[in-house]
C-alpha positions in Angstrom: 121.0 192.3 165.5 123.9 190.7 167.7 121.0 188.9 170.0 119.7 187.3 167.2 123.1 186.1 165.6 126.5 184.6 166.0 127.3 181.5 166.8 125.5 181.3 170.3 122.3 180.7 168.7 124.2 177.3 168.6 123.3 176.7 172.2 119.8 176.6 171.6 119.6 174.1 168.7 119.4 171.0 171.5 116.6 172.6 173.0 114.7 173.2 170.0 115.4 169.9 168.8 113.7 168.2 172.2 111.1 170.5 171.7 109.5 169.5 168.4 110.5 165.6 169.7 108.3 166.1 172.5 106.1 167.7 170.9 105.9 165.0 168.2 105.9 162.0 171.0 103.2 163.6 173.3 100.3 163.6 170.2 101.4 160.3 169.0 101.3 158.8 171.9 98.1 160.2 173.6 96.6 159.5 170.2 97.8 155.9 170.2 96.3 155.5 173.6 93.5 157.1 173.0 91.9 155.0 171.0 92.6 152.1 173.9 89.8 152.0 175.7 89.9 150.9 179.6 88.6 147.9 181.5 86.3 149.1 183.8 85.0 152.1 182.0 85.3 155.1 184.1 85.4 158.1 182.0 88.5 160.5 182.4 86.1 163.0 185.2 84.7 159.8 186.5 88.6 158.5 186.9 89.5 161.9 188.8 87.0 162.1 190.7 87.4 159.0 192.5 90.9 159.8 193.3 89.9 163.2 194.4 87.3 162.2 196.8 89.2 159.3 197.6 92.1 161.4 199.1 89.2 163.1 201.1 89.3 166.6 198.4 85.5 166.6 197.9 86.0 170.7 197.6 87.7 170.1 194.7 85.4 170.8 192.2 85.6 169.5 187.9 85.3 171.7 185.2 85.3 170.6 181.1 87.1 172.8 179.1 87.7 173.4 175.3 91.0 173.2 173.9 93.3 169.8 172.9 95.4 168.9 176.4 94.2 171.9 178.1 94.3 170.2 181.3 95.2 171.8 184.5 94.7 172.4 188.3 94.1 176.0 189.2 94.8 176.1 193.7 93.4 179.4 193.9 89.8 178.1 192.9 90.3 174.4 194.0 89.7 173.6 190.1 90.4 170.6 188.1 89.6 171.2 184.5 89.8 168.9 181.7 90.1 169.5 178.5 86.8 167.5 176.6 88.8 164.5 175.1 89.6 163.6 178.8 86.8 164.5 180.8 84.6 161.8 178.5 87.0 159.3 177.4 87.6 156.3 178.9 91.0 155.7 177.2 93.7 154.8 178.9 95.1 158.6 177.9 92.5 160.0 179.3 92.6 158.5 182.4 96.2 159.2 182.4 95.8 162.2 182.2 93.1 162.8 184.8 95.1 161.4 187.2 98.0 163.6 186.4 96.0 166.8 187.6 94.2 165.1 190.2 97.7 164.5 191.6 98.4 168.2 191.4 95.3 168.8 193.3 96.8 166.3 196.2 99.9 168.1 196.2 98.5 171.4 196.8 96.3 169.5 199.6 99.7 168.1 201.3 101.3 171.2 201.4 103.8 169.8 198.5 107.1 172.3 198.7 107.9 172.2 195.4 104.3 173.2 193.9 104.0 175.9 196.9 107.7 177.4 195.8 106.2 177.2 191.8 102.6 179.2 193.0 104.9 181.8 194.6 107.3 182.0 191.8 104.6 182.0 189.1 104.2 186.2 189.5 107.4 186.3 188.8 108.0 184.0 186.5 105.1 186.1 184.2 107.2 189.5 184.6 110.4 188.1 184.2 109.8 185.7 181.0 108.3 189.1 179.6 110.1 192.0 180.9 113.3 189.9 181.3 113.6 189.7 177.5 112.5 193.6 176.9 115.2 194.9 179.3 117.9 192.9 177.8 117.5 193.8 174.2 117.1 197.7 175.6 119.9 197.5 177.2 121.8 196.0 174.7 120.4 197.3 171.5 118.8 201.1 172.0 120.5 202.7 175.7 123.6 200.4 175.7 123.9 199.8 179.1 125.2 197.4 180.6 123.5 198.1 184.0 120.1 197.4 181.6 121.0 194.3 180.5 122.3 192.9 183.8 119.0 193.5 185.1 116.8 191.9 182.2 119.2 189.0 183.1 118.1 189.1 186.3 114.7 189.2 185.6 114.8 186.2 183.0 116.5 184.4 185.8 113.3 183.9 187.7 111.1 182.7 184.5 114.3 180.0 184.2 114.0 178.9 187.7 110.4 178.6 187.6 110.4 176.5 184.6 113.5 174.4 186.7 110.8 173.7 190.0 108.3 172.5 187.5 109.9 169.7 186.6 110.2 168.0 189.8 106.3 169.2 190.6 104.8 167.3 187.4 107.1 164.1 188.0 105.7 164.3 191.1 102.1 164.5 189.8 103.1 161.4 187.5 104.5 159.2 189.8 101.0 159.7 192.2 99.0 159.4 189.1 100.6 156.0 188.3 99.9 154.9 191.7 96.5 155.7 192.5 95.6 154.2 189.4 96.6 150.8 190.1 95.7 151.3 194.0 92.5 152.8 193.1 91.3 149.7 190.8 90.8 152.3 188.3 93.7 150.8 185.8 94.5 147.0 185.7 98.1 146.1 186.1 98.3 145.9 181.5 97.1 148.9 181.1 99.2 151.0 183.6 102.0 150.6 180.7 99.9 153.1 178.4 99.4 155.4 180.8 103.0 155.8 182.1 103.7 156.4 178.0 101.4 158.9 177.8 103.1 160.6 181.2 106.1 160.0 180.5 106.0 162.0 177.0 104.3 164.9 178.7 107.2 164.9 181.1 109.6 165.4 178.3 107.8 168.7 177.2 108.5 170.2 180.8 111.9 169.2 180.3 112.1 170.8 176.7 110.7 173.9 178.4 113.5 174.1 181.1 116.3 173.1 178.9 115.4 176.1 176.8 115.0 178.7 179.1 118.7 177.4 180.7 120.1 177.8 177.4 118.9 181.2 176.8 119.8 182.2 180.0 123.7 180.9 179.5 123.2 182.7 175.6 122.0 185.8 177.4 124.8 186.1 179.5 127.5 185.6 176.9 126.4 188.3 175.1 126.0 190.2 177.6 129.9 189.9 178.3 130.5 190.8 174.6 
């Protein structure tokens, strides 16, 4: 198959390449860090809750979850759930990690642009990063249309841009986690340093994500001209 060949396959190889990295630097690092365990104590849910009540989001309620770095913050329900290593650790990666969705939940609080432009987009995102795909190799492969293809392009288009106004939402969610921490008394000023590793490699997964879909995207579209 043409998609699947040639030389634009090329274009991916950066992306794939940060991909297993990050991949590689978020468990070794979480892992390191895990096993550091925090001055004053407070579990991972203990260490979100604060901040959550804190910012005066007592409606937020805290779910544990199965899974390995499950975590997430669902707006719809008002949910924070943590994934089990983080909801009863008190590593420093735990706590890191709390922090990270509790700053998601503040966001969505605030009104945050980016995250409300990400909820809206994430319908579309779904359909496109499916359907996107489906209509392309239609059009390209089966019917031979170029009208087909331009419109999985189109499609795919809003999964990439999704993945592109994600970035700046979990920086966002980073940069507040590292500063309630320290604010909050919940990290002392040596062990902020292991939590910003742990962030930081998490960040470069998100950036993984969106380098990829760009570069499919851009390999999409010069097939497409073919």
């Amino acid at each position: 198959m043409i998609y699947f060949g040639g030389w634009t396959f090329l274009l991916l190889v950066p992306a794939l390449l940060l991909t297993v990295y990050a991949q590689i630097r978020v468990s070794s690092t979480f892992k390191k860090y895990a096993q550091v365990r925090s001055a004053r104590g407070l579990t991972g849910a203990e260490g979100a809750r604060l901040l959550l009540d804190s910012s005066g989001l007592q409606n937020v309620t805290i779910e544990v979850i199965g899974g390995k770095l499950s975590d997430n913050y669902d707006p719809g329900s008002r949910t924070l759930r943590l994934s089990r290593d983080v909801a009863e650790s008190a590593s420093l990666a735990s706590l890191g990690v709390a922090a990270h969705e509790a700053g998601h939940a503040v966001q969505h609080a605030e009104g945050y642009a980016p995250m409300k432009l990400r909820s809206l987009l994430v319908p579309a995102a779904r359909l496109g990063s499916n359907l996107g795909y489906i209509l392309f190799l239609a059009g390209l492969i089966f019917f031979r249309s170029p009208l087909l293809v331009n419109i999985g392009i189109v499609f795919f288009s809003a999964a990439v841009f999704f993945t592109v106004v994600t970035l700046p939402v979990e920086l966002d969610a980073s940069r507040r986690a590292l500063a309630s921490l320290s604010e909050k008394g919940i990290l002392v000023a040596n062990e902020i340093d292991g939590a910003r590793a742990v962030l930081r490699a998490a960040a470069l997964t998100y950036l993984a994500a969106a380098l990829m879909a760009i570069l499919s995207l851009v390999r999409m579209i010069l097939i497409s001209r073919r």
